[in-house]
KEBAKE-972495 format. One line per 2 residues: their letters; for each residue x, y, z of C-alpha. Coordinates in nm, 2 decimals. Each point is the difference from the previous one (the first is absolute). Layout:
a	X/Y/Z ~ ...
//
This chain:
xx	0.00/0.00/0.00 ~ 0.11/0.32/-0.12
xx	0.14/0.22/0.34 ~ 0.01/0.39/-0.01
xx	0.35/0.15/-0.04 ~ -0.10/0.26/0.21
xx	-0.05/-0.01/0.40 ~ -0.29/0.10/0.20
xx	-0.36/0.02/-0.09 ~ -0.16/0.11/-0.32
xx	0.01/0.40/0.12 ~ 0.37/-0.06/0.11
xx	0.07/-0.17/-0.34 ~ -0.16/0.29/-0.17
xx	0.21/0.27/0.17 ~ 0.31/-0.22/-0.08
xx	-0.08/-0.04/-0.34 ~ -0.05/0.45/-0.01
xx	0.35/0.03/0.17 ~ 0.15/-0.23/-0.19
xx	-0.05/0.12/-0.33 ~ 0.01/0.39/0.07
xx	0.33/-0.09/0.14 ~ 0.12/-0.20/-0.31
xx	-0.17/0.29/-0.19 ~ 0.21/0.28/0.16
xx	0.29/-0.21/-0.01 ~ -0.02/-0.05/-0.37
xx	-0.08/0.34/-0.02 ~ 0.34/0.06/0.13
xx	0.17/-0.19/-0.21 ~ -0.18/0.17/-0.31
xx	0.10/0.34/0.14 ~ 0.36/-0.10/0.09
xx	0.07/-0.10/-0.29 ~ -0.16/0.24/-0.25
xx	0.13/0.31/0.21 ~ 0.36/-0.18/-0.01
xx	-0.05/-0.03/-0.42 ~ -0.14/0.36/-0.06
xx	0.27/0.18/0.23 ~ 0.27/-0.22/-0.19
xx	-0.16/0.07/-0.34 ~ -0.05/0.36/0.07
xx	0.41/0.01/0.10 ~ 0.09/-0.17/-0.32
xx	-0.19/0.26/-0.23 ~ 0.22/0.27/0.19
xx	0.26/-0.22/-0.10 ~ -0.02/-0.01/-0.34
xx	-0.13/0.42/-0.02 ~ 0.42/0.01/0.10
xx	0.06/-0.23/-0.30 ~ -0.16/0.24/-0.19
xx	0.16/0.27/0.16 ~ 0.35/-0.12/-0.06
xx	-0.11/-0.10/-0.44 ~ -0.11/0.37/0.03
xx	0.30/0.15/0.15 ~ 0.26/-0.22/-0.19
xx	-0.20/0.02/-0.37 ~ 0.27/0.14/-0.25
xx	0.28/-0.01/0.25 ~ 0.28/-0.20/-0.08
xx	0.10/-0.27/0.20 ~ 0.33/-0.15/-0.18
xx	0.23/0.01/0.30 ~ -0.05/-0.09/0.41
xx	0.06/0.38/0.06 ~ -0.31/0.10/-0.24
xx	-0.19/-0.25/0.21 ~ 0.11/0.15/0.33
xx	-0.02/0.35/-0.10 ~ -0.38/-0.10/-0.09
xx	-0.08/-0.22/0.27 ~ 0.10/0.32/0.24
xx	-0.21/0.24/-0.17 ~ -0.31/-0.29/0.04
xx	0.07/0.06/0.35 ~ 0.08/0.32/0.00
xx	-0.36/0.05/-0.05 ~ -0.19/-0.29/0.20
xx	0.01/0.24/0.31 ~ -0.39/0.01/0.01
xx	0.00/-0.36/0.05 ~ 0.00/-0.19/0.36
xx	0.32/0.01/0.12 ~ -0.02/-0.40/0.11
xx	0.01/-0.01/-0.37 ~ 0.31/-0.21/-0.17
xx	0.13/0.09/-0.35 ~ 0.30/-0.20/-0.10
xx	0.12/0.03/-0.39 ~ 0.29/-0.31/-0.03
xx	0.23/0.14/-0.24 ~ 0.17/-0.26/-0.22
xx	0.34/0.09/0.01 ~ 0.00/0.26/0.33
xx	-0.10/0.01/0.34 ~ -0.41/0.03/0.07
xx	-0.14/0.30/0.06 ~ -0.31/0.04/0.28
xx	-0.16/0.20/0.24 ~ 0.10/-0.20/0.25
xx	0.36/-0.14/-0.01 ~ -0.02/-0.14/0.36
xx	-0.27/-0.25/-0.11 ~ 0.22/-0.09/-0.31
xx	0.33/-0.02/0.17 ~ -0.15/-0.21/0.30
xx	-0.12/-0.22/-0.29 ~ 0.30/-0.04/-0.19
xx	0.19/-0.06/0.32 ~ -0.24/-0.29/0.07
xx	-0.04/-0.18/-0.36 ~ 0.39/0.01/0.01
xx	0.01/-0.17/0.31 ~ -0.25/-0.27/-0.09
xx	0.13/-0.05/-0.33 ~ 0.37/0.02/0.05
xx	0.24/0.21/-0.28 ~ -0.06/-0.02/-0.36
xx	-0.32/-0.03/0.03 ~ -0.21/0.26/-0.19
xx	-0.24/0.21/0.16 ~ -0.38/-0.06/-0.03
xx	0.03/-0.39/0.08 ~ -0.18/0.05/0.37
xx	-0.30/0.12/0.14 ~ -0.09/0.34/0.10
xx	-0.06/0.32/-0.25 ~ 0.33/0.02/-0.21
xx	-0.05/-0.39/-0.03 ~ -0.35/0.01/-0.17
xx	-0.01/-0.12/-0.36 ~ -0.38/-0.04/-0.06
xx	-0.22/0.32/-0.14 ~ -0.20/0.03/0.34
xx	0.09/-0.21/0.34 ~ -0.03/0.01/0.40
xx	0.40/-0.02/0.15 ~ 0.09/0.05/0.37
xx	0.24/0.27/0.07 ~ 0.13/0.01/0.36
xx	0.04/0.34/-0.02 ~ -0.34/0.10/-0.09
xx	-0.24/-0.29/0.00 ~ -0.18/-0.13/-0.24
xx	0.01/0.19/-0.31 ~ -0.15/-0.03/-0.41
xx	0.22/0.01/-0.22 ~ -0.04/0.10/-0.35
xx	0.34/-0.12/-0.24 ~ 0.02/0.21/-0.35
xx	0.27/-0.08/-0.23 ~ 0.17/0.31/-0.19
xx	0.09/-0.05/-0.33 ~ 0.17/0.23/-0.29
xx	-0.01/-0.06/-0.33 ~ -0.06/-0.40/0.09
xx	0.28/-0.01/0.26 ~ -0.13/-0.05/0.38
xx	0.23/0.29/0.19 ~ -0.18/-0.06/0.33
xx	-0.32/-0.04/0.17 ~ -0.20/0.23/0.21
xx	-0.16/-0.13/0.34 ~ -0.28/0.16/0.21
xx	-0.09/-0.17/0.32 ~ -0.28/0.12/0.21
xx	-0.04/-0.10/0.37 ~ -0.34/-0.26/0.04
xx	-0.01/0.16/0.38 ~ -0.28/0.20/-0.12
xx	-0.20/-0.35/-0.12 ~ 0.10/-0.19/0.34
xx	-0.14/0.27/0.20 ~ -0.28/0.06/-0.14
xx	-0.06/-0.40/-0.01 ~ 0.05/-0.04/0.38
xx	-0.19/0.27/0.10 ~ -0.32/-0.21/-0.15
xx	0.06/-0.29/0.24 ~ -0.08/0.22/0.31
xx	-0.31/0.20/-0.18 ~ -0.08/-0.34/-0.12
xx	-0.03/-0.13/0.32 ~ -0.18/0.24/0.14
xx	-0.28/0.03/-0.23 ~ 0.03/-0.40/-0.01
xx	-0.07/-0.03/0.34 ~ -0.25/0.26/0.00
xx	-0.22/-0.18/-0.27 ~ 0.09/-0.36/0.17
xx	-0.17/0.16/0.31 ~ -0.31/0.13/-0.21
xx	0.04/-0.32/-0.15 ~ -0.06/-0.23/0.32
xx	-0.30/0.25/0.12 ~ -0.21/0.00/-0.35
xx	0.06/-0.36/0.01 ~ -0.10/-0.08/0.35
xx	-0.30/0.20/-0.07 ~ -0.10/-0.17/-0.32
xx	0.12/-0.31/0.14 ~ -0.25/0.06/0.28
xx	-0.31/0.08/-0.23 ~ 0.06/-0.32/-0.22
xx	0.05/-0.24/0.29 ~ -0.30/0.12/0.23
xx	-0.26/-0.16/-0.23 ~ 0.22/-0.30/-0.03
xx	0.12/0.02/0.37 ~ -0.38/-0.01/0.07
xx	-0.09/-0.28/-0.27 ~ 0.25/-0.20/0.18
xx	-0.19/0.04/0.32 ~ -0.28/-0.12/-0.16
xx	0.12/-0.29/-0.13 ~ 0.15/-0.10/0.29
xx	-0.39/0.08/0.17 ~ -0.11/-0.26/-0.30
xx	0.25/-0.24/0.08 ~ -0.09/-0.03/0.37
xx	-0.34/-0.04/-0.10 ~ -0.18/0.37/0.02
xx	-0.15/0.02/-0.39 ~ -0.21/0.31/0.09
xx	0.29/0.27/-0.01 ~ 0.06/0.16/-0.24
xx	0.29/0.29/-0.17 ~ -0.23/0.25/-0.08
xx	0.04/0.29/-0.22 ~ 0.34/0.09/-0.11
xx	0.05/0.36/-0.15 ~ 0.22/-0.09/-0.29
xx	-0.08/-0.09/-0.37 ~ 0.35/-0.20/-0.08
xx	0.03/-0.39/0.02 ~ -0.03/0.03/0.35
xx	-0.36/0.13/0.01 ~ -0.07/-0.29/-0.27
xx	0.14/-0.25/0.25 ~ -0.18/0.12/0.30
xx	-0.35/-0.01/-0.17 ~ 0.04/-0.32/-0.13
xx	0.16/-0.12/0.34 ~ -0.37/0.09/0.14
xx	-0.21/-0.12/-0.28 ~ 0.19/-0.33/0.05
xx	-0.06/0.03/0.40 ~ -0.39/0.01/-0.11
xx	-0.01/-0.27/-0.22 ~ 0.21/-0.23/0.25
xx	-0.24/0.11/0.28 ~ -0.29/-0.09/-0.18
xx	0.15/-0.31/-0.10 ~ 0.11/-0.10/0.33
xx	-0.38/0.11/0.12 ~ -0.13/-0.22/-0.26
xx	0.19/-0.26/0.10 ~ -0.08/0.02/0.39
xx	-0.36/-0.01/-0.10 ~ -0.01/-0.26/-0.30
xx	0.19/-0.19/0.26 ~ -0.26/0.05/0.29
xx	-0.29/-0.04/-0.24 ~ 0.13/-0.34/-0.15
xx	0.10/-0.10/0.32 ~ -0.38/0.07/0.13
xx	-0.15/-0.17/-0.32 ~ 0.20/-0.28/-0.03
xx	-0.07/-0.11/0.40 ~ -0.34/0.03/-0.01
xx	-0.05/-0.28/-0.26 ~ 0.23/-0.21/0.14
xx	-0.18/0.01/0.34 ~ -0.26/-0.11/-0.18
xx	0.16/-0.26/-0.19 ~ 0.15/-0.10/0.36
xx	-0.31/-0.02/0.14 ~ -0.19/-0.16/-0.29
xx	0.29/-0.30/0.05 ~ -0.06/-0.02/0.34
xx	-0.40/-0.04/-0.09 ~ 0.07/-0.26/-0.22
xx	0.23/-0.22/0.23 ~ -0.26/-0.03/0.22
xx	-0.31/0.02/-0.22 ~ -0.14/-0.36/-0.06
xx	-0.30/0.07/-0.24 ~ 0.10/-0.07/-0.36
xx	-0.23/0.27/-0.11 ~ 0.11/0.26/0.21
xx	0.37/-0.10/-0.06 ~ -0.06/0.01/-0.36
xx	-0.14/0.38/0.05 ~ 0.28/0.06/0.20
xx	0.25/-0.09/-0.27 ~ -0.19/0.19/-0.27
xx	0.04/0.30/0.24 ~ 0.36/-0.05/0.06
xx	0.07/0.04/-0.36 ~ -0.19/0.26/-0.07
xx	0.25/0.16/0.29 ~ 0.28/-0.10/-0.20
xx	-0.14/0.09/-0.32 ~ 0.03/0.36/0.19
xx	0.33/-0.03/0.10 ~ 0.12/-0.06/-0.30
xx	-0.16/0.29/-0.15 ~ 0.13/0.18/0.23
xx	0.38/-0.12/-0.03 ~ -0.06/0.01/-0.39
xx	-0.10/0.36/0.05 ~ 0.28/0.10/0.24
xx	0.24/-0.19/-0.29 ~ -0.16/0.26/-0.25
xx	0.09/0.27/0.16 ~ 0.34/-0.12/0.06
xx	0.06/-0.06/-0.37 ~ -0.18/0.36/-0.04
xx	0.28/0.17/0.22 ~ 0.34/-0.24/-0.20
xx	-0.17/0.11/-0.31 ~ -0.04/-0.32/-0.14
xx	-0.45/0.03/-0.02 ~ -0.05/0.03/-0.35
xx	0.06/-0.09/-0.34 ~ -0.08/0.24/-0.25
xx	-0.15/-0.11/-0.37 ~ -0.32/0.15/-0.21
xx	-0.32/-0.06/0.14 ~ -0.28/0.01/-0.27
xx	-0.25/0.19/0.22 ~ -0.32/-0.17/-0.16
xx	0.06/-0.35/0.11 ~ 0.10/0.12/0.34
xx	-0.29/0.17/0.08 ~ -0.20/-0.34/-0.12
xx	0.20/-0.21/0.23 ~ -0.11/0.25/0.25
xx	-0.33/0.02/-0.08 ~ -0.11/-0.36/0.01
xx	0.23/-0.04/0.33 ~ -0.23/0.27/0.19
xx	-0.30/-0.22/0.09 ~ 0.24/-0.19/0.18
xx	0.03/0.23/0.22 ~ -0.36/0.05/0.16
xx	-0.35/0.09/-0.06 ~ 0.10/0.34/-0.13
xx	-0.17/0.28/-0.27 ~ 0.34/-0.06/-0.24
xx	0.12/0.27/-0.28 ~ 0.29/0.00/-0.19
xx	0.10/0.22/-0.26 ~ 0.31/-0.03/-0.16
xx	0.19/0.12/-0.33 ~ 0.21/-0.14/-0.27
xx	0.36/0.01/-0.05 ~ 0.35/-0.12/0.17
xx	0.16/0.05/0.35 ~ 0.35/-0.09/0.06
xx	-0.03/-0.16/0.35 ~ -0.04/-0.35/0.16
xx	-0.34/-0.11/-0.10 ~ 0.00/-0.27/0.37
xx	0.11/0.28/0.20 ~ -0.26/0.28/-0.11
xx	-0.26/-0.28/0.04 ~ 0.10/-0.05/0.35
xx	-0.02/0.35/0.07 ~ -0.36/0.04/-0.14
xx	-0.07/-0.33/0.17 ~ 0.09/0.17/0.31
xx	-0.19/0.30/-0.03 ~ -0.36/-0.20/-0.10
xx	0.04/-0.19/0.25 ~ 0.02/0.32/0.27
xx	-0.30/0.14/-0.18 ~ -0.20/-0.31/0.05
xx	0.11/-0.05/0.33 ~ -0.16/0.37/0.10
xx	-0.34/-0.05/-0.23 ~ -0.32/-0.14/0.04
xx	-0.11/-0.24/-0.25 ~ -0.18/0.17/-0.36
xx	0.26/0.36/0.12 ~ 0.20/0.09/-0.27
xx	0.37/-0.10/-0.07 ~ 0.15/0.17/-0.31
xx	0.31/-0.07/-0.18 ~ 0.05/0.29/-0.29
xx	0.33/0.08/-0.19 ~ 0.10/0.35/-0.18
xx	0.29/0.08/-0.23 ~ 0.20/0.35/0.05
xx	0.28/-0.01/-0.30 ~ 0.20/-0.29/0.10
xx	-0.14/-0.05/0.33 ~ -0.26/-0.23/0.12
xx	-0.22/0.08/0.28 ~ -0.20/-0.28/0.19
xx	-0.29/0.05/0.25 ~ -0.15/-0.23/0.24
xx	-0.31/0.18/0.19 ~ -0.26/-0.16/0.23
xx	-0.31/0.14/0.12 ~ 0.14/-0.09/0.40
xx	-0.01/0.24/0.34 ~ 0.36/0.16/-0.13
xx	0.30/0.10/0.15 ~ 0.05/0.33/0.22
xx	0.21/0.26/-0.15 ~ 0.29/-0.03/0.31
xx	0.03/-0.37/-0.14 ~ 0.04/-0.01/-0.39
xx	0.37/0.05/0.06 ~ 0.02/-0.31/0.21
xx	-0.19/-0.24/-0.15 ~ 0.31/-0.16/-0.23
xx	0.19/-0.03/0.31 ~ 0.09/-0.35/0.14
xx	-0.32/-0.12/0.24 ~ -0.13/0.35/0.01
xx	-0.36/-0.02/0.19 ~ -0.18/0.25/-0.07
xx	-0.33/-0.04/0.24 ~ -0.28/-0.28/0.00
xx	-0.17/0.09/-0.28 ~ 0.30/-0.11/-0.21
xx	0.19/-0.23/0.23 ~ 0.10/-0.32/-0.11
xx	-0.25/-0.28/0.10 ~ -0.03/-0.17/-0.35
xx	0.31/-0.20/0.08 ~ 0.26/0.22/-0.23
xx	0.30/0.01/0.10 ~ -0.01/0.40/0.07
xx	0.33/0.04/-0.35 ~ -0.24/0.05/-0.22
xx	0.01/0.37/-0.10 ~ 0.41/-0.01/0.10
xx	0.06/-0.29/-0.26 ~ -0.23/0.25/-0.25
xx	0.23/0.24/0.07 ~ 0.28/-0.16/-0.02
xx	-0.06/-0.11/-0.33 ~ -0.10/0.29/-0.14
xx	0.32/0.19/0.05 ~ 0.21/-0.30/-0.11
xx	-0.17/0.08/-0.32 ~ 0.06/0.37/0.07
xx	-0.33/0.08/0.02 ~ -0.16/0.14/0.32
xx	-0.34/-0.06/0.15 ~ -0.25/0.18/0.27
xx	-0.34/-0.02/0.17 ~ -0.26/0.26/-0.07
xx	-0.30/-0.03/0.28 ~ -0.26/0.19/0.15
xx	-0.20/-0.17/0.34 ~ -0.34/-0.15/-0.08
xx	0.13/0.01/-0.40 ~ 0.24/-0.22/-0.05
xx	0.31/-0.07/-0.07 ~ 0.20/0.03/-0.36
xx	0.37/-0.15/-0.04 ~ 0.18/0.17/-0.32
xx	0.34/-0.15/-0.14 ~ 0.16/0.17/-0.28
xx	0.26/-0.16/-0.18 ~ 0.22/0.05/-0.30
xx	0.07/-0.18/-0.29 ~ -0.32/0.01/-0.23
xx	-0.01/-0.02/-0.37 ~ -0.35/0.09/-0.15
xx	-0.09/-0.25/-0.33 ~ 0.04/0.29/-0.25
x	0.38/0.03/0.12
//
């Protein structure tokens, strides 16, 4: 399982996540700054560099440089007038031939002195490091004397002949100075936003976590067995808002499924001992009855007790199926010899006034279970109508929808009840209790297998005008389609 690289909680992984990466922001930031400051400082020192190149092409064009002393004479008029420029300033022209000439002999004789010493006699001038040693256009050397230093190397030629070469060094103090004095400013304004940094964090950290700090609460309430809490509104419109809403809506449905349970549970429980009393008792009667005739009724009644438990346990095993989703088996209906079947079943069912009404066409659904369910809901209408009342069975198509009535002409249902009435061995009062010997699923099972078929279905009832069960399913095709 994946683990958190960061300690603490969520909030405290939050704020460590803000400091974090404002401080590897700022410190990039440095670097950036460092850097680029260090390049344009450098690049701004070689264009002065190269402005005394030009200088020196100006002051030397049409001047003849055939001997060292031409060279001299013009290297000390070049310096002659570089007064205006910084006096760290190094001009050295190398005269082929005769000594160099510069503005600053001690730097040059401290450096001939040393690359004499390192490289012994005989050894020609320019081989080491340091400013009279550079060779390349434009390089960094180390001079003892005055630091670090740029130095710019330009050959002077005449006529094709190289009589020298003129180097200009410029100190890089300017460049490391301004360069370290950005690591104090740096830190200062780094610490500063790493401070603002950790504050706006532990604030947002706080505002995201308090929903979650609370949705943990109440899942540990669920877990120890308290399903009624729960989150509550949370004033935000981001994933967390999502997640807190749905955390709820799931609370609801799991404590009405949990309620369900408890009662389907107590109910079954209730319905299943009563018969088996009975069947206990009946057992009992028979062990010590001794009259064929009456043992022979006694038998007859004991079946018919099983014949209700069994309906009852086939029931509870439809609903089961209903809530795996494994109830029906969709294929077309043709609605003509459905409503026959039904028709000539009704009698069956009672002496009852009978009316069907049906239309033509196709339903995709599972011809058994639909039979069931209008089964179920005849037999409820009998159950709570005299004999000769009216039970009515019409269907209606709305586009591709099919909508299928079962009224009766019984005392009804009060309006506090009609949401009720699909649930589980919901009694309702005596007028529609169950003393006909169902096994009190009737209307569940209905409902049940209406919404497998994604339908839906409801109850429509006035007292003392009885009762009318709608289902409304989808999946019709008219014949002209």
């Amino acid at each position: 399982m994946a683990r958190s690289l960061l300690p603490g909680g969520l909030r405290a992984q939050l704020v460590w996540a803000i400091a974090l990466i404002t401080a590897a922001a700022v410190g990039l930031s440095f670097v950036a700054v460092y850097r680029v400051t260090g390049a344009r400082l450098q690049d701004r020192i070689d264009a002065e560099l190269r402005t005394q190149v030009a200088e020196w092409d100006q002051l030397r064009d049409g001047t003849a440089l055939s001997t060292p002393s031409d060279v001299s004479r013009t290297a000390l008029r070049f310096l002659a007038a570089q007064r205006y420029h910084p006096a760290a300033r190094v001009f050295i022209v190398d005269v082929v031939g005769g000594a160099p000439v510069t503005n600053q002999p001690r730097i040059v004789m401290e450096e001939v002195a040393r690359e004499r010493r390192r490289d012994g006699p005989g050894t020609t001038m320019g081989t080491g490091r340091g400013v009279i040693a550079a060779t390349a256009p434009l390089v960094s050397a180390d001079v003892p004397e005055a630091g670090r230093m740029r130095v710019l190397t330009h050959p002077i030629e005449d006529k094709g002949r190289r009589v020298g070469a003129l180097q200009i060094a410029e100190p890089l103090s300017s460049v490391e100075d301004a360069k370290a004095s950005l690591l104090p400013a740096f830190a200062v304004v780094g610490a500063l936003a790493l401070v603002l940094a950790v504050v706006a964090g532990l604030w947002i950290a706080t505002l995201i976590a308090r929903p979650l700090r609370r949705m943990a609460g109440v899942a540990a309430a669920v877990d120890g067995g308290d399903l009624s809490i729960r989150a509550g509104h949370v004033a935000t419109r981001g994933e967390v808002g999502v997640l807190a809403r749905a955390f709820d809506r799931m609370l609801e449905r799991l404590d009405r499924a949990f309620a369900r349970q408890r009662d389907f549970v107590s109910d079954a429980s209730h319905e299943l001992r009563t018969p088996l009393s009975v069947l206990r008792a009946q057992v009992e009667m028979l062990g010590r009855e001794t009259d064929e005739a009456r043992r022979r009724e006694g038998t007859r009644t004991l079946l018919r007790r099983l014949d209700e438990m069994d309906r009852l346990v086939a029931d509870l095993l439809t609903l089961a199926g209903a809530e795996a989703g494994r109830l029906v088996e969709s294929e077309p209906i043709a609605l003509d010899d459905f409503f026959a079947d039904l028709r000539r079943d009704l009698p069956l069912f009672g002496e009852r006034d009978f009316r069907v009404h049906s239309v033509d066409g196709t339903l995709m659904g599972d011809a058994d279970r639909l039979t069931q369910v209008l089964r179920n809901l005849v037999r409820n209408a009998v159950v709570h109508t005299a004999p000769q009342d009216r039970v009515s069975v019409s269907a209606s198509s709305h586009g591709d929808r099919l909508q299928i009535a079962v009224a009766d002409s019984g005392p009804g249902i009060a309006p506090e009840h009609l949401e009720d009435v699909f649930e589980r061995f919901y009694r309702t009062d005596a007028s529609r209790s169950r003393d006909s010997g169902g096994s009190g699923l009737g209307l569940a099972i209905a409902r049940a297998i209406v919404e497998a078929h994604s339908g839906r279905i409801w109850a429509e009832s006035e007292l003392g005008r009885g009762t009318t069960i709608r289902m409304e399913l989808p999946g019709y095709r008219s014949p002209t389609r």
